[in-house]
C-alpha positions in Angstrom: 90.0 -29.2 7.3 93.9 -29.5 7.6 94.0 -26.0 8.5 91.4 -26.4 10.7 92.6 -29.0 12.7 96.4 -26.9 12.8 94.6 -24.0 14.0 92.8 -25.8 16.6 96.0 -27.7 18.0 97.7 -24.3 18.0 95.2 -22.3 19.6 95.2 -25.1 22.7 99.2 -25.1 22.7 99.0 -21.2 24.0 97.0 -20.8 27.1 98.8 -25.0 27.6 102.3 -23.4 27.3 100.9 -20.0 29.7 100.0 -23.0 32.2 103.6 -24.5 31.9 105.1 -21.1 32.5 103.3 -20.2 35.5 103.7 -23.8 37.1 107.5 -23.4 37.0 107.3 -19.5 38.0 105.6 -21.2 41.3 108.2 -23.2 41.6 105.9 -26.4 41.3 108.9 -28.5 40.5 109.9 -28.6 44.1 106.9 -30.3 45.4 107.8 -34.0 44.9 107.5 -36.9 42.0 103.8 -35.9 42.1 104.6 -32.6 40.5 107.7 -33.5 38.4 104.8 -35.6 36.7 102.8 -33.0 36.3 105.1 -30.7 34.5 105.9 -34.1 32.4 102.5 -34.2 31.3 102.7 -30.3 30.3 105.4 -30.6 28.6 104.0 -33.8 26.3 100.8 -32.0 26.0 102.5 -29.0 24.5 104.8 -31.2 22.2 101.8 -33.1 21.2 99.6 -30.3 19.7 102.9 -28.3 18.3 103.7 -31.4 16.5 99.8 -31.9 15.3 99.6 -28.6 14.0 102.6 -28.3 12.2 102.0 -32.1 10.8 98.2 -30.6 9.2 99.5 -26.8 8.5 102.1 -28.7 6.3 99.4 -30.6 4.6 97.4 -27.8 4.2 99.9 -25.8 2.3 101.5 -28.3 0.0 100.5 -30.9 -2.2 102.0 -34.2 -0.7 103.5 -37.1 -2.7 104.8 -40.7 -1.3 108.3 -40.3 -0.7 108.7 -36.8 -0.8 110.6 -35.1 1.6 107.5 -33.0 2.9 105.9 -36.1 3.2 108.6 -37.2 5.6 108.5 -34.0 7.9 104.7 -34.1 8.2 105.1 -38.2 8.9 107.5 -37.3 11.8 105.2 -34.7 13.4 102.5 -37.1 13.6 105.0 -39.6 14.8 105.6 -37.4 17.3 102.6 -36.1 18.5 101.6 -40.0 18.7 104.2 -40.7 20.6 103.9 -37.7 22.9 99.8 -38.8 23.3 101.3 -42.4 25.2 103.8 -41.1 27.4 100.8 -38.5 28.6 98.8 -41.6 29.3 101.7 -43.3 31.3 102.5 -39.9 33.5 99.1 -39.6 34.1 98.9 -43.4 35.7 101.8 -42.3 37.6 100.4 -39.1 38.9 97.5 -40.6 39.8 99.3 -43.5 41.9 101.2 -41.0 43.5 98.5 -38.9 44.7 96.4 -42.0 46.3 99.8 -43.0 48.0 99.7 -39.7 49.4 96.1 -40.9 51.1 97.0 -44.8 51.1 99.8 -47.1 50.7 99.2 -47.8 46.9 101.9 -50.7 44.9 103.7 -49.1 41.8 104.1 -52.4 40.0 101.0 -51.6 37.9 102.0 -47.9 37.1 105.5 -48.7 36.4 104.1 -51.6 33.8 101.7 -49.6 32.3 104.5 -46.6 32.3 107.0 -49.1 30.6 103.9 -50.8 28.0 103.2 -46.5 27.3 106.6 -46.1 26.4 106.8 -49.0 24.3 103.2 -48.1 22.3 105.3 -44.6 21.8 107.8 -45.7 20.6 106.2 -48.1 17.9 103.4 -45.4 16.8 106.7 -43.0 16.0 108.5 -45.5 14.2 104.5 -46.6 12.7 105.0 -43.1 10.9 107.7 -44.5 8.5 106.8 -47.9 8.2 103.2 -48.1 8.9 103.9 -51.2 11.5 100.3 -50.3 13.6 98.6 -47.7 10.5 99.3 -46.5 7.4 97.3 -43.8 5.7 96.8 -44.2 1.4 94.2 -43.5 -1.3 91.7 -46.7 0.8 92.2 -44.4 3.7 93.7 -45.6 6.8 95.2 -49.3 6.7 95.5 -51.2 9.7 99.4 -52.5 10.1 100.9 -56.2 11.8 100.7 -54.5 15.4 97.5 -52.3 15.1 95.8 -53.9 18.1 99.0 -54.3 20.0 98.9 -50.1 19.2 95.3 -49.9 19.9 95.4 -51.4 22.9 97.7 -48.6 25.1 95.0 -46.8 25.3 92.4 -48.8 26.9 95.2 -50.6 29.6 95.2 -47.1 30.8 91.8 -46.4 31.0 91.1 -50.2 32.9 93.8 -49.1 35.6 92.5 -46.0 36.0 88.9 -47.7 36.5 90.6 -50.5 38.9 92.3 -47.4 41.3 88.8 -46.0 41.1 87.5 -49.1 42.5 90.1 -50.2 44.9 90.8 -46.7 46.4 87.5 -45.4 46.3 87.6 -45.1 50.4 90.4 -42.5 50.0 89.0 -40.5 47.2 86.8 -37.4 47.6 83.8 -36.6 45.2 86.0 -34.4 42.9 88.8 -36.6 43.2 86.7 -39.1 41.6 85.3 -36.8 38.8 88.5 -35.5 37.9 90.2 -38.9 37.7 87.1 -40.6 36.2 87.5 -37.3 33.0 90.7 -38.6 32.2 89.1 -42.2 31.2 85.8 -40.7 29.7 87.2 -37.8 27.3 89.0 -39.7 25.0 86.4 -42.0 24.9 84.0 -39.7 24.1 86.2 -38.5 21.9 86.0 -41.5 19.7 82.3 -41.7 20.2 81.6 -38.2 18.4 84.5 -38.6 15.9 81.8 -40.0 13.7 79.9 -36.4 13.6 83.2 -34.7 12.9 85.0 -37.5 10.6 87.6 -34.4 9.7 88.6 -33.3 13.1 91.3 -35.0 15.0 89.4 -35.2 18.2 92.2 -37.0 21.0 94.2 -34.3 21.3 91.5 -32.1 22.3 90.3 -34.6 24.4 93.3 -35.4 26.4 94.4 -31.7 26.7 90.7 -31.3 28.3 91.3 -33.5 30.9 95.0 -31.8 32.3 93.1 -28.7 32.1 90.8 -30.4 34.6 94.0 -31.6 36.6 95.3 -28.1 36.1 92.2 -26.6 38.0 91.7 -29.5 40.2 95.5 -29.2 42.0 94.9 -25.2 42.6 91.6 -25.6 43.8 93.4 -28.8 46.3 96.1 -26.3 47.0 94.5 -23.2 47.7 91.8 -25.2 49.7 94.7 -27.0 52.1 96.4 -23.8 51.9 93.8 -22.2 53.4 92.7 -25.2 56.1 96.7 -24.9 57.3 96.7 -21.1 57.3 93.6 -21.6 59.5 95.5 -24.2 61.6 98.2 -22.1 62.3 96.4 -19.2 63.3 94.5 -21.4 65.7 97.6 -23.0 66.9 99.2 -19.8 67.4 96.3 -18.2 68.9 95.7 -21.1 71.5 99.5 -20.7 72.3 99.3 -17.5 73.4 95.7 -17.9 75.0 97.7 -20.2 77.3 100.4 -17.6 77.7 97.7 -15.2 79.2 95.8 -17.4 81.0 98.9 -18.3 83.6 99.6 -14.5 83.9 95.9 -13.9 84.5 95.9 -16.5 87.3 99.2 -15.1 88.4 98.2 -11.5 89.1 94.8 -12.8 90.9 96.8 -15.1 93.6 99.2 -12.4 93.7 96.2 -10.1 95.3 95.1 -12.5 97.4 98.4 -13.3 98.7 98.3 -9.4 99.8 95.4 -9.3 100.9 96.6 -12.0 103.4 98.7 -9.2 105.7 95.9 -6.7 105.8 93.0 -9.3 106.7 92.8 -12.5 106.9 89.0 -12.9 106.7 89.1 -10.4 103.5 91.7 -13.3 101.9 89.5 -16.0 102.5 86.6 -15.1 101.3 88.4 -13.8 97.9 89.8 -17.0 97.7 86.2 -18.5 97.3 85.3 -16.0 95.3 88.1 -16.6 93.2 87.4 -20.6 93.4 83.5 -20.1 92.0 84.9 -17.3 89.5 87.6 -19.9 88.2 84.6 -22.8 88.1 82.0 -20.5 86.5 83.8 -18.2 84.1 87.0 -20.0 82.7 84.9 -22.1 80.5 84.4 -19.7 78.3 88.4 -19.3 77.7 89.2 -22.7 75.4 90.3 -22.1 72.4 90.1 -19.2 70.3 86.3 -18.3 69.8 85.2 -15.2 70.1 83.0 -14.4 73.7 80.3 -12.1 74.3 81.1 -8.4 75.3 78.6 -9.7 78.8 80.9 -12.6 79.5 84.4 -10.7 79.1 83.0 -8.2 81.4 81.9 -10.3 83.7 85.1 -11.9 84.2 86.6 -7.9 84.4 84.6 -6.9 87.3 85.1 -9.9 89.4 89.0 -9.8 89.0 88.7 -5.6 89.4 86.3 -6.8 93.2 89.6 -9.1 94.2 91.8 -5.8 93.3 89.4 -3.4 94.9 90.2 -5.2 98.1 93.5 -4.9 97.7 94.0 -1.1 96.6 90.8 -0.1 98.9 90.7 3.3 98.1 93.7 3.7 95.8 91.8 1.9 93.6 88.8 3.7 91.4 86.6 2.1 89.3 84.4 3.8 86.6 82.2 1.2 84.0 81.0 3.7 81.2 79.6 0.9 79.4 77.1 1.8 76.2 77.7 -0.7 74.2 77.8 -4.4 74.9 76.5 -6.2 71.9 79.3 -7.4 70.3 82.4 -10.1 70.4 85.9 -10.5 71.1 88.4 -12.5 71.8 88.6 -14.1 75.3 90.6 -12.1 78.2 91.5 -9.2 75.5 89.9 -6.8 78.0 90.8 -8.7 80.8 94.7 -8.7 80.0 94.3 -4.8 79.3 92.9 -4.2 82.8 95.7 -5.7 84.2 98.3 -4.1 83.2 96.3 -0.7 83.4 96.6 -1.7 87.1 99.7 -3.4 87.4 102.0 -0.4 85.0 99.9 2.6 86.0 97.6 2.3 89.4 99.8 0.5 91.8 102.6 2.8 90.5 101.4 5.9 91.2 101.7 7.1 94.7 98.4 7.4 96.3 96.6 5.2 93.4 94.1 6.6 91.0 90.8 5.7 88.6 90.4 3.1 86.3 87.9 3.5 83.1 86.2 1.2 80.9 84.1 2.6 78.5 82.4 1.1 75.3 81.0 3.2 72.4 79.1 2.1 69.5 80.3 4.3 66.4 79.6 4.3 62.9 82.4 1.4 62.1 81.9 -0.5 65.0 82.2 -1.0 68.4 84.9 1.0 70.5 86.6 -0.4 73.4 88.8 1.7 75.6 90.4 1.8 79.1 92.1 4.5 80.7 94.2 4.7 84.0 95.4 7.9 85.4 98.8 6.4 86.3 102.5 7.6 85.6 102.1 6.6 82.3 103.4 3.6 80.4 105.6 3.5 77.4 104.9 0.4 75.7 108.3 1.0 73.8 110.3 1.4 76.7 108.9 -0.6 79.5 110.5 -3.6 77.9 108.6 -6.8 77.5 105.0 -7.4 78.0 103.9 -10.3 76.5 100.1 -10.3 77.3 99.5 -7.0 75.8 101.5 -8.4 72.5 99.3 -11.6 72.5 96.5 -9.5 72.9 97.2 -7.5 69.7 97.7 -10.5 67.9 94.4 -12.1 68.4 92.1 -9.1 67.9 93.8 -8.5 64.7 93.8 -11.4 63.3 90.5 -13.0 64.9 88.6 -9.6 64.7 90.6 -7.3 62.3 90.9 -4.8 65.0 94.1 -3.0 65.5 95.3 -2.3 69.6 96.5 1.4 69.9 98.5 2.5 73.4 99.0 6.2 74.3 100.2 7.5 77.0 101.3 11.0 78.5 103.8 10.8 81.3 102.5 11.9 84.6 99.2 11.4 83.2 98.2 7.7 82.2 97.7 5.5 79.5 94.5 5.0 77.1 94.8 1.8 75.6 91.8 1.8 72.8 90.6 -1.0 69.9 87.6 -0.6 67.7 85.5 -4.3 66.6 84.4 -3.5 63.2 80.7 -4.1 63.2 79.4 -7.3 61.9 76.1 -8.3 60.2 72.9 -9.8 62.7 74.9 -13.0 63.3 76.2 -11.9 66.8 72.6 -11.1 67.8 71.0 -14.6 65.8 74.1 -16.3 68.2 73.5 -14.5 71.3 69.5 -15.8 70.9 70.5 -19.1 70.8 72.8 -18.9 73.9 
């Protein structure tokens, strides 16, 4: 069973040691105490089943006698890996204090006495190895030394304050959080349960390298998970921000209509105006935030801004709707922010005005959105800055994976053109409930 038992630990100190190596290549160590104890308790773990499997691959080869010198290098791996198992417990006390202060204001008088009674259990079991203070091993088997309770007892402190945080934090603590913190109490423990059914097998070490595996898994699935919520804040953020970039802009260009409207009729202006006020009151409720709006709605919103303009231009101004497809989402004033500056950078600069197109297609990849003015022609490259249309491209790549592409032929005009991939029944199971 001694080579059994060497294999074992040796088997778990590989992938253990892989896990070391790939914390520090992600440059864990720079995330706080929290992580520095982390990458204690690798480093123990590691030292811990090393020293366990060279203590039983040395018994397994050779024949040991009291006193020889053998003897005294298998003694001090045990010693070691005992003393390794304590300061494991302790840094796992301490991680765990330190992640609930992370959620709560938590006192470290406990952990650092339990840390300090750890290192003091270590430190005896080592020196235990020579002089058999807390156990002995002989021909009787093992024989219990002056301090064995005082050794014994490390063990269960640990798992009472772990229980006790349990209890007294439980407010703060998630479901996993408590399964994962409740492991590190129950695997040794059930380690010494079923030690009876394998009286050869040195059980702890398993045990306790079970329970940083769980650790192991349980920060990367925390990570990626808050990774992922503040990857999603941030996109929103950002997306909101520039949402209320557009929106003044939007509001800008309308006024700026009506205010033009004013010195060729004065009746025109006014009505616009209320037709502005009730398009402002009915259709800028759909523009908070960064959901996604109905093809319907963001057309809506098109052709009562394109009315205002239409008074404006009068005839320089054509409009053409080639609409065939409607039933799908974007984001809110994409289309809008397109038609504006197809008016703004190619029909109210070309002398004598010209058509405006919107056109929809439904292809085999999605939905196709496209408008095309028959102005000078603008150079999105050279015009210098336009920050709607940037915005714009932003949000429909990164809230609907579609990609904005500008072309334009001098003299001629400008097609601006995204495609929506095409998504499963959900828009049409959302569009029934609206």
């Amino acid at each position: 069973m001694a080579k059994l038992n060497a294999a074992l630990s040796l088997f778990l100190a590989i992938p253990m040691s892989i896990v070391l190596f790939g914390t520090l290549l992600m440059r864990y160590r720079n995330g706080g105490r929290r992580s520095l104890y982390f990458l204690g308790i690798l480093l123990f773990d590691i030292a811990m089943l090393l020293s366990n499997a060279a203590a039983w691959q040395i018994i397994s080869v050779y024949d040991l006698r009291p006193g020889a010198f053998l003897t005294h290098i298998s003694n001090t791996f045990f010693g070691f890996s005992d003393f390794s198992y304590f300061i494991i417990l302790g840094l796992l006390i301490k991680y765990l204090t330190e992640y609930i202060s992370e959620k709560t204001d938590v006192p470290v008088i406990l952990s650092n006495i339990c840390m300090l009674y750890c290192m003091i259990c270590a430190i005896l079991w080592f020196i235990s190895a020579y002089t058999g203070i807390i156990v002995s091993t002989g021909e009787a088997g093992v024989i219990p030394g002056p301090l064995y309770y005082f050794g014994q007892s490390g063990g269960y402190i640990v798992a009472l304050l772990t229980v006790y945080l349990l209890i007294r934090y439980h407010g703060v603590l998630s479901r996993i959080d408590m399964i994962v913190i409740l492991s590190f109490v129950l695997m040794p423990i059930i380690g010494v349960i079923i030690r009876p059914l394998f009286p050869d097998i040195v059980l702890l070490p398993f045990m306790i390298t079970y329970s940083i595996v769980s650790l192991h898994c349980f920060i990367h699935i925390n990570r990626a998970l808050l990774l992922e919520k503040q990857h999603t804040e941030l996109e929103k953020t950002r997306a909101e921000i520039m949402l209320d970039q557009i929106r003044p802009h939007f509001i800008y260009n309308t006024l700026n209509s009506i205010y033009a409207l004013c010195d060729i009729s004065m009746e025109t202006a006014k009505e616009t105006i209320a037709d502005f006020a009730d398009y402002l009151r009915n259709n800028l409720k759909h523009l908070r935030g960064d959901e996604l709006i109905f093809f319907d709605q963001e057309i809506s919103l098109v052709r009562n801004y394109l009315k205002i303009e239409k008074l404006r231009f009068d005839d320089a101004l054509e409009i053409v709707y080639d609409i065939e497809a409607s039933d799908f989402m974007l984001p809110p004033l994409a289309l809008q922010t397109i038609v504006e500056n197809a008016v703004s950078h190619g029909i109210e600069k070309k002398e004598g005005g010209g058509t405006l197109t919107i056109s929809t297609r439904l292809t085999g990849s999605g939905y196709t959105v496209t408008v095309r003015d028959t102005g000078p022609g603008y150079d999105s490259t050279t015009t210098g800055s336009h920050i709607g249309l940037d915005n714009t491209a932003y949000r429909l790549k990164h809230l609907c994976n579609a990609d904005l592409n500008i072309n334009y032929e001098e003299g001629t005009g400008t097609t601006v053109m995204f495609s929506i991939p095409a998504k499963d029944k959900s828009y049409e199971n959302t569009r029934s409930r609206q």
